[in-house]
C-alpha positions as CSV (number, residue, x, y, z in Angstrom):
1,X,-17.7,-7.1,66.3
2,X,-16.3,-10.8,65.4
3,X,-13.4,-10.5,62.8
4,X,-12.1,-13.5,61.3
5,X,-8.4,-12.6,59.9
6,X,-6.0,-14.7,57.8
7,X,-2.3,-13.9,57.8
8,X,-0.3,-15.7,55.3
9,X,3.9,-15.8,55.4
10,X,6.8,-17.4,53.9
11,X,8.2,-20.4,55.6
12,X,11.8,-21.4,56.3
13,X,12.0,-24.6,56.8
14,X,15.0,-27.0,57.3
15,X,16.1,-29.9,54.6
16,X,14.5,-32.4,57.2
17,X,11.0,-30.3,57.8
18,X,10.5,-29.8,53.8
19,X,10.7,-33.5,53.5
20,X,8.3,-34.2,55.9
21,X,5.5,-31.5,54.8
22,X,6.3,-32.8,51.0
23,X,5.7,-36.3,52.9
24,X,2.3,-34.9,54.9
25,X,0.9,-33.0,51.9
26,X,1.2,-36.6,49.7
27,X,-0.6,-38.3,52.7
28,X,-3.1,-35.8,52.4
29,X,-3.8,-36.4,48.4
30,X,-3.4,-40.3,48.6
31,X,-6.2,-40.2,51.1
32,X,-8.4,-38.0,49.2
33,X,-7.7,-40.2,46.1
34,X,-8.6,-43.0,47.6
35,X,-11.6,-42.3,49.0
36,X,-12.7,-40.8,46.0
37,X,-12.3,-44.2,44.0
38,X,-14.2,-45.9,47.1
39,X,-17.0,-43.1,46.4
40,X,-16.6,-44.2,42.2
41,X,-17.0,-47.7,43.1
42,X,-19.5,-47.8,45.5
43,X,-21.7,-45.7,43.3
44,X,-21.2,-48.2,40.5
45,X,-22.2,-50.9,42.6
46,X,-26.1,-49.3,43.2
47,X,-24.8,-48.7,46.9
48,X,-25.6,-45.2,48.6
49,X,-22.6,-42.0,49.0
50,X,-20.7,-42.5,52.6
51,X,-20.8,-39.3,54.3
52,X,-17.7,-38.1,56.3
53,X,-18.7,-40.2,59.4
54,X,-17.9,-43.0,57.5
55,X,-15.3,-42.0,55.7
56,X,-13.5,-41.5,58.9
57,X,-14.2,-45.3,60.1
58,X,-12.3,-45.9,56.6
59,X,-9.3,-43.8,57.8
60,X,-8.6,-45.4,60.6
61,X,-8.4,-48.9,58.5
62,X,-6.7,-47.7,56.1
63,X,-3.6,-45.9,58.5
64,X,-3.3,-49.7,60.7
65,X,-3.5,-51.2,57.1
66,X,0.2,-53.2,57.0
67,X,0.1,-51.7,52.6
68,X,0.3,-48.2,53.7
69,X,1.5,-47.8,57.7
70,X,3.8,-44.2,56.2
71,X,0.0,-43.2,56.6
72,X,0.4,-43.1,60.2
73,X,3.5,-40.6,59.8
74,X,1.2,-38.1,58.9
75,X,-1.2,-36.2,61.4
76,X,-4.5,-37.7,61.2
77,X,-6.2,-34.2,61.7
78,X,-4.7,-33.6,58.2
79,X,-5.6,-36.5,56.5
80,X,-9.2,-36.2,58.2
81,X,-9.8,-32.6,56.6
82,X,-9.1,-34.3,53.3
83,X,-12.1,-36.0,53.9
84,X,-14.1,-33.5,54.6
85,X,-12.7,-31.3,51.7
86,X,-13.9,-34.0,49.8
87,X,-17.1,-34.1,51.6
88,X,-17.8,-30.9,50.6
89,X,-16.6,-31.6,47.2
90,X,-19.6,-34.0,46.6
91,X,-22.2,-31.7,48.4
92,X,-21.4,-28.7,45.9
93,X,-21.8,-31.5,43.3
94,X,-25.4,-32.7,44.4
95,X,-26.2,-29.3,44.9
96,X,-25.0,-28.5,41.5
97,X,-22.7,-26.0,42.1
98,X,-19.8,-27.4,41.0
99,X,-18.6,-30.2,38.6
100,X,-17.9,-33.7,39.8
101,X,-14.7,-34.2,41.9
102,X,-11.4,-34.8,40.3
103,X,-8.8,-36.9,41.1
104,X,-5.4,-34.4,42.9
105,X,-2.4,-34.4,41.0
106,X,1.5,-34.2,42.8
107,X,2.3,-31.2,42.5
108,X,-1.1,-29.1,42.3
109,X,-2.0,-27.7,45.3
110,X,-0.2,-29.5,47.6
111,X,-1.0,-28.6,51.4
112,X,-2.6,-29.7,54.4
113,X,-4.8,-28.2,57.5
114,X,-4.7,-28.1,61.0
115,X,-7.9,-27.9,62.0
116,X,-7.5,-27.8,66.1
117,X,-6.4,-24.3,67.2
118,X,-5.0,-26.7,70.0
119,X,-2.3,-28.1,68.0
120,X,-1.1,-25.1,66.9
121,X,1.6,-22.4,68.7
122,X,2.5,-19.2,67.2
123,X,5.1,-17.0,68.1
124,X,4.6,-14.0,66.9
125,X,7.4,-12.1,68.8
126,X,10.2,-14.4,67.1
127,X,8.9,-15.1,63.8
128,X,8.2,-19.0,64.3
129,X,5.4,-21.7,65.0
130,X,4.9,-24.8,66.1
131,X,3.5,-27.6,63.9
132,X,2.7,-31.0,65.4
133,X,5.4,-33.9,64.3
134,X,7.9,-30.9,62.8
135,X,8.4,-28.9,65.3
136,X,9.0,-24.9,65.3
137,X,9.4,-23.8,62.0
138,X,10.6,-20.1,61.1
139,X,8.6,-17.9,58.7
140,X,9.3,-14.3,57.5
141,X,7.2,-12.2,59.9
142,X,5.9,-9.1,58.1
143,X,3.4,-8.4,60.8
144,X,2.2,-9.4,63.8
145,X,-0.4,-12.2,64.0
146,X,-3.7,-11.1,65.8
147,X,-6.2,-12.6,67.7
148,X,-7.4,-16.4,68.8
149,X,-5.9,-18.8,65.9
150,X,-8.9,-21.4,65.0
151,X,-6.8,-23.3,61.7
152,X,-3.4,-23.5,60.1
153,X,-2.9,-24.6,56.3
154,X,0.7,-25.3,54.8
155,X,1.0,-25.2,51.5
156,X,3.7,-25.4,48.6
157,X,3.8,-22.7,45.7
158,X,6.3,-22.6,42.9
159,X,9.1,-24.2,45.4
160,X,8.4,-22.5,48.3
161,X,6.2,-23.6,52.0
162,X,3.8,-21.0,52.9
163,X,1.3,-21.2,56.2
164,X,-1.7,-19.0,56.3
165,X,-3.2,-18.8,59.8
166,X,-6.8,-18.1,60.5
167,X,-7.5,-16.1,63.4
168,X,-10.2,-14.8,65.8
169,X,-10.7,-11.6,67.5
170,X,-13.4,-9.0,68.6
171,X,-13.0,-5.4,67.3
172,X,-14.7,-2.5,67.8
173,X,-18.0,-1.6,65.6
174,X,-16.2,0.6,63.0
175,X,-18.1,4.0,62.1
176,X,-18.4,4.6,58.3
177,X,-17.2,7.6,56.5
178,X,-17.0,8.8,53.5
179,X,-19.2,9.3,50.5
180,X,-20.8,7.0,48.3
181,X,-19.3,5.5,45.6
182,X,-20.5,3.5,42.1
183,X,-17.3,1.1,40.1
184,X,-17.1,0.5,36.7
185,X,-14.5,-2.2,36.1
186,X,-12.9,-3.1,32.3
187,X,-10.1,-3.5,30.2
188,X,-8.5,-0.2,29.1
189,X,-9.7,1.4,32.8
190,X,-9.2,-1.0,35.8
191,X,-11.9,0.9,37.7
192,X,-13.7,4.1,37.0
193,X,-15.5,6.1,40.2
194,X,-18.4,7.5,39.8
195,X,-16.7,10.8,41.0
196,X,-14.8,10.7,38.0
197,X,-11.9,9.4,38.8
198,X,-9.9,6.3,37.7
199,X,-7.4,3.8,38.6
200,X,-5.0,2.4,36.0
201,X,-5.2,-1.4,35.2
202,X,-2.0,-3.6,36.2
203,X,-1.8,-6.6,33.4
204,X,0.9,-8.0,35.5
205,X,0.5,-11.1,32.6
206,X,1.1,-9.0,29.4
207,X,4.2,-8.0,31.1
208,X,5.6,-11.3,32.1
209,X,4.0,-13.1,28.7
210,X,6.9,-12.7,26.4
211,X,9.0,-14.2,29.1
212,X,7.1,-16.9,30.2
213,X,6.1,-17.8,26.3
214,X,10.2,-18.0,26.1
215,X,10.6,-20.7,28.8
216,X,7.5,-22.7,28.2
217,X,9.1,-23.1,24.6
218,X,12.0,-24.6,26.0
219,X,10.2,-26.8,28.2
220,X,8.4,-28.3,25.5
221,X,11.7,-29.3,24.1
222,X,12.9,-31.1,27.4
223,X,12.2,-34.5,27.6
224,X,9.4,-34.9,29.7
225,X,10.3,-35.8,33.0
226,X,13.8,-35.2,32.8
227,X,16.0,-33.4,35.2
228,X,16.3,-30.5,32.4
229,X,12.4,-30.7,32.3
230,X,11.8,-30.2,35.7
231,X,14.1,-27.1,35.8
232,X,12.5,-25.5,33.4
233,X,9.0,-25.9,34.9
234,X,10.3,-24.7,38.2
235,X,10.8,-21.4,36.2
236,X,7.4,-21.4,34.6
237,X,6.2,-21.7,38.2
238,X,8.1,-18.9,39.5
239,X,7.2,-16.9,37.1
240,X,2.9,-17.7,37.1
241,X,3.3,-16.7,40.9
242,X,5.3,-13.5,40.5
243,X,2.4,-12.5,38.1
244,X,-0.2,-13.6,40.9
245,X,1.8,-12.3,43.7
246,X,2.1,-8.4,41.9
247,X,-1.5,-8.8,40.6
248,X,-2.6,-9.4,44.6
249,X,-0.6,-6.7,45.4
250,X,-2.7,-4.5,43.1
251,X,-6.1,-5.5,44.6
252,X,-5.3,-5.3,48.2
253,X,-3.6,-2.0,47.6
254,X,-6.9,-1.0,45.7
255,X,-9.4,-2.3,47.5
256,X,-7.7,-0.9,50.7
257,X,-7.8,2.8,49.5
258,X,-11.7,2.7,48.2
259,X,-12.6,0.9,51.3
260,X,-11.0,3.6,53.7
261,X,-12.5,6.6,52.1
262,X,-16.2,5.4,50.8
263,X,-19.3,4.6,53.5
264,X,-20.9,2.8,50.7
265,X,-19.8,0.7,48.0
266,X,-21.5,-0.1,44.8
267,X,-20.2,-2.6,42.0
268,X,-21.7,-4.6,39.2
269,X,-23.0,-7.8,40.0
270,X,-20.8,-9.2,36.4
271,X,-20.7,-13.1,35.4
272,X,-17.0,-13.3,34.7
273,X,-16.7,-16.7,34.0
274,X,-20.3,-16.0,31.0
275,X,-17.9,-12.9,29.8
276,X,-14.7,-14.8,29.0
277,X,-15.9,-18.0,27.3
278,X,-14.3,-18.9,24.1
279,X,-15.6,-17.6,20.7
280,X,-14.5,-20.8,18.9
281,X,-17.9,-22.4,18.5
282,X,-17.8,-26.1,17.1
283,X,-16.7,-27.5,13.5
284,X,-20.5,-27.0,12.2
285,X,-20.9,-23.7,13.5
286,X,-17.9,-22.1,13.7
287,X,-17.1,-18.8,16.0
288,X,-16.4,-15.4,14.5
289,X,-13.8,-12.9,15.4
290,X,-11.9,-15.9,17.5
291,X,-8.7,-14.5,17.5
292,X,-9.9,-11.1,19.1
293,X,-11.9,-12.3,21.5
294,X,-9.5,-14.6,22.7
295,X,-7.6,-11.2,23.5
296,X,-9.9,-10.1,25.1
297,X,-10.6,-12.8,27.3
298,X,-7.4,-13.1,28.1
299,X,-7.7,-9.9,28.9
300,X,-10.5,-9.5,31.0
301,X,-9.1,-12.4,33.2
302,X,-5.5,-10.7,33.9
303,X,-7.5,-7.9,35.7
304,X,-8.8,-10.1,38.4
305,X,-12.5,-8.2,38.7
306,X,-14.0,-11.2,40.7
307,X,-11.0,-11.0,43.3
308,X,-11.2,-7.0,43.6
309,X,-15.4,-7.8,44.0
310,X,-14.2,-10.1,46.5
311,X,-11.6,-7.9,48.6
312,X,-14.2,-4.5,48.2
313,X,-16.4,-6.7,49.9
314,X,-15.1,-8.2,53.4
315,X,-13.2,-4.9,53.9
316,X,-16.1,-2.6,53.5
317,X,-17.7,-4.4,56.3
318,X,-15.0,-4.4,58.7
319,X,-14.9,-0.8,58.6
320,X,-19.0,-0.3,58.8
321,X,-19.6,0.6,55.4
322,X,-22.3,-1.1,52.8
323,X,-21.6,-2.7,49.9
324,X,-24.1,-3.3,47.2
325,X,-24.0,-5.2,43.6
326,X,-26.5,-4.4,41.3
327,X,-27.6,-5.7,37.9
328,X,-25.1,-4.6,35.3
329,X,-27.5,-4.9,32.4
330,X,-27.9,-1.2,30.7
331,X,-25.0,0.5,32.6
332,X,-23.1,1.6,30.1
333,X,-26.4,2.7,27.6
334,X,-28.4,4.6,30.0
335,X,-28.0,8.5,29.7
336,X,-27.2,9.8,33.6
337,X,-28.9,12.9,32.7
338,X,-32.4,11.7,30.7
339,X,-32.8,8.3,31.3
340,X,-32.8,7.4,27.6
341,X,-31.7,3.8,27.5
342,X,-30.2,2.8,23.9
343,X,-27.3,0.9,21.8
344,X,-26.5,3.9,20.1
345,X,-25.6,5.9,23.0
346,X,-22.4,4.2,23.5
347,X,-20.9,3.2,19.4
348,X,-17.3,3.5,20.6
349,X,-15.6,1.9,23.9
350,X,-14.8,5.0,25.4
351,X,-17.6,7.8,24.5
352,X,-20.8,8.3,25.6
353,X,-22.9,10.3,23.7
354,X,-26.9,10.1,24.6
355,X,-28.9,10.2,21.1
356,X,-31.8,12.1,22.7
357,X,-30.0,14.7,24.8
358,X,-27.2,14.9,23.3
359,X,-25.1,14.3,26.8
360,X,-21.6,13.5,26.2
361,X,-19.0,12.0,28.9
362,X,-16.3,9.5,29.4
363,X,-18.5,5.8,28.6
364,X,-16.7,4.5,31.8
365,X,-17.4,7.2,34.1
366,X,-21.4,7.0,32.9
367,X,-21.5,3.5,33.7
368,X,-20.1,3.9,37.4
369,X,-22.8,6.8,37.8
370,X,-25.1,4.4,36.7
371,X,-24.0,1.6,39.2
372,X,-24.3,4.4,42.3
373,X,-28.1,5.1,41.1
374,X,-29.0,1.5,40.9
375,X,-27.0,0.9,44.5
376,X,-28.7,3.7,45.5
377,X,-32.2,1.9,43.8
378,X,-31.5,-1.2,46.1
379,X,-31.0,0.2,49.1
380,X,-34.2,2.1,48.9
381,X,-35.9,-1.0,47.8
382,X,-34.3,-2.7,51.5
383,X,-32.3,-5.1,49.5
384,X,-28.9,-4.5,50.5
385,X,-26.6,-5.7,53.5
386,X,-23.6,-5.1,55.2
387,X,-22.2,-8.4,54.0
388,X,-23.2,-11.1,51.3
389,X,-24.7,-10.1,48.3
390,X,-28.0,-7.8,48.0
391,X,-31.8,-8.9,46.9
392,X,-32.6,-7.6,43.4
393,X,-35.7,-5.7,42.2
394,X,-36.1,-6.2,38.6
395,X,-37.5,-3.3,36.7
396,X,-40.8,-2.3,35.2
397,X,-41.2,-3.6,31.2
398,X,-40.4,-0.4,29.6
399,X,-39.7,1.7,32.5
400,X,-36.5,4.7,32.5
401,X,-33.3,5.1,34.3
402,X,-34.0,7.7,37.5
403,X,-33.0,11.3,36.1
404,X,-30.6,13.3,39.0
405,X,-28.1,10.7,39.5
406,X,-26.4,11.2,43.2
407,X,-22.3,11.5,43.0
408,X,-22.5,11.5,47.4
């Protein structure tokens, strides 16, 4: 079994070697910049989009061009992937899956690839690796770096050089054990199990809000620009990516424990992005209840459900389990001992209580019983796989939940 790994670290650069990735990473977005206005004007003048091929040819004019020769400082296997990261960019965008491309920004996402595994030495024994035109550079090692490495991407977050490097290496096929499980993600309970137990959410940003609220207050009282402005949005900074870094934490350490001890993994299939849109509405039709949904979108988006989907998902399939995500409509309204789907079984966010049976239970744990019947409905159905996400069956018009829900 093929498993492709990343392992991310800190790096400890010298004065010299932070110049020159600061120098490599604005190389990076003045190419991508450029040939995105190339791509603008060309359109405008009725002329066809220039793949990557020629893009490339572009490059090479623009790096012996005597306005910008500093271009030739830079690795051109860096400044080539901006290309095709822009490539892609445009491809999503015909394809409709993303918006059109934007212009990068200094300071936003700064970074740059190594796509050659040939230009790249790791040593993992001593903490360091080798980067073409900086040398060796040290990182803090917190474990050893496994595998074939195919890619290496620096980047720069909050102040500080990180490198993730991607590796290579075959594994044995892992043997799945464990029961089955149904997830029922939200607000006041991170995740519910469908055996009936529950993990508590995080909300590393309500901790850290009254304390980043204080220094974004007296940013906006800098002078823009200013020494004393930059400061203070160097804190801001470290403060958004101590709330990431604990709410990753959080996942992995999640994810990691249901993985383990579950063969078979099933979780809504939920439209984040549908969920958290803003209640505002427009100056004709104005939204209602604004001020609590904003809450709760805020909310719903410090919990990180599509992340946790994300991380349940690669690590079931390195250890041989299946994961499954099924429709989430009528999860929470469907009675796990009847079938009797209705609004009126759930009137309060936390209890359950079926109007025809009279079946009472935690709201959350009925919902992740729910999910393991439906993940149990699409496997039967041969719409499930090991990886990516599962075919669909839609129901009947009119038909019931299955009574007998399985826990295992």
């Amino acid at each position: 079994m093929e498993r492709l790994q990343a392992f991310k670290f800190e790096l400890m650069p010298t004065g010299e070697q932070a110049r020159k990735m600061s120098q490599f990473a604005g190389a990076c977005r003045f190419v991508y910049n450029k040939a995105l206005a190339f791509q603008k004007e060309n359109h405008a003048a009725g002329e066809k989009f220039v793949s990557y091929v020629g893009m490339a040819k572009r490059l090479t004019e623009w790096r012996n061009d005597a306005d910008t020769p500093w271009l030739k400082d830079g690795p051109v296997h860096t400044q080539q992937h901006a290309l095709k990261h822009l490539d892609a960019a445009f491809k999503n965008f015909f394809a409709m899956r993303a918006d059109f491309p934007r212009f990068k920004r200094k300071g936003l996402g700064d970074r740059f690839r190594f796509p050659d595994k040939n230009q790249i030495t790791v040593d993992s024994g001593n903490g360091r690796i080798k980067v073409p035109k900086l040398g060796w550079l040290r990182y803090r090692k917190s474990r050893d770096v496994l595998g074939e490495v195919r890619s290496t991407t620096v980047s720069l977050r909050a102040g500080k050089w990180y490198v993730s490097i991607l590796t290579r290496r075959e594994v044995e096929q892992p043997v799945p054990h464990g029961p089955a499980v149904g997830i029922d993600v939200g607000v006041a309970r991170f995740a519910t199990m469908s055996d009936g137990s529950f993990i508590a959410p995080l909300a590393s940003f309500r901790k850290h809000e009254q304390r980043l609220a204080k220094y974004q207050r007296r940013m906006a009282r800098k002078v823009k620009g200013s020494s004393n402005w930059k400061k203070a949005k160097s804190c801001i900074q470290r403060i958004h990516a101590r709330i990431a870094d604990a709410r990753a934490d959080f996942l992995h350490k999640a994810s990691n424990a249901i993985s383990k001890s579950h063969a078979m993994i099933a979780v809504e299939d939920l439209k984040i992005s549908n969920m958290s849109k803003s209640a505002k509405g427009t100056a004709s039709v104005p939204g209602r209840n604004v001020h609590a949904k904003s809450g709760l979108n805020k909310a719903i988006l410090d919990q990180g459900w599509g992340e946790f989907r994300r991380q349940l998902e690669y690590k079931t399939a390195w250890r041989g389990g299946f994961f499954v995500a099924v429709d989430p409509r009528n999860t929470s309204r469907t009675c796990p001992c009847c079938g009797n789907v209705s609004r009126d079984n759930r009137k309060t966010q936390a209890l359950f209580r079926c109007v025809e049976c009279g079946h009472e239970a935690n709201a959350d744990h009925v919902g992740a019983l729910n999910v393991l019947a439906a993940g149990h409905a699409v496997i039967a159905c041969g719409g499930m796989a090991q990886s990516g996400r599962p075919a669909k069956q839609e129901p009947a018009e009119g038909a019931r939940a299955p009574v007998g829900i399985p826990v295992n």
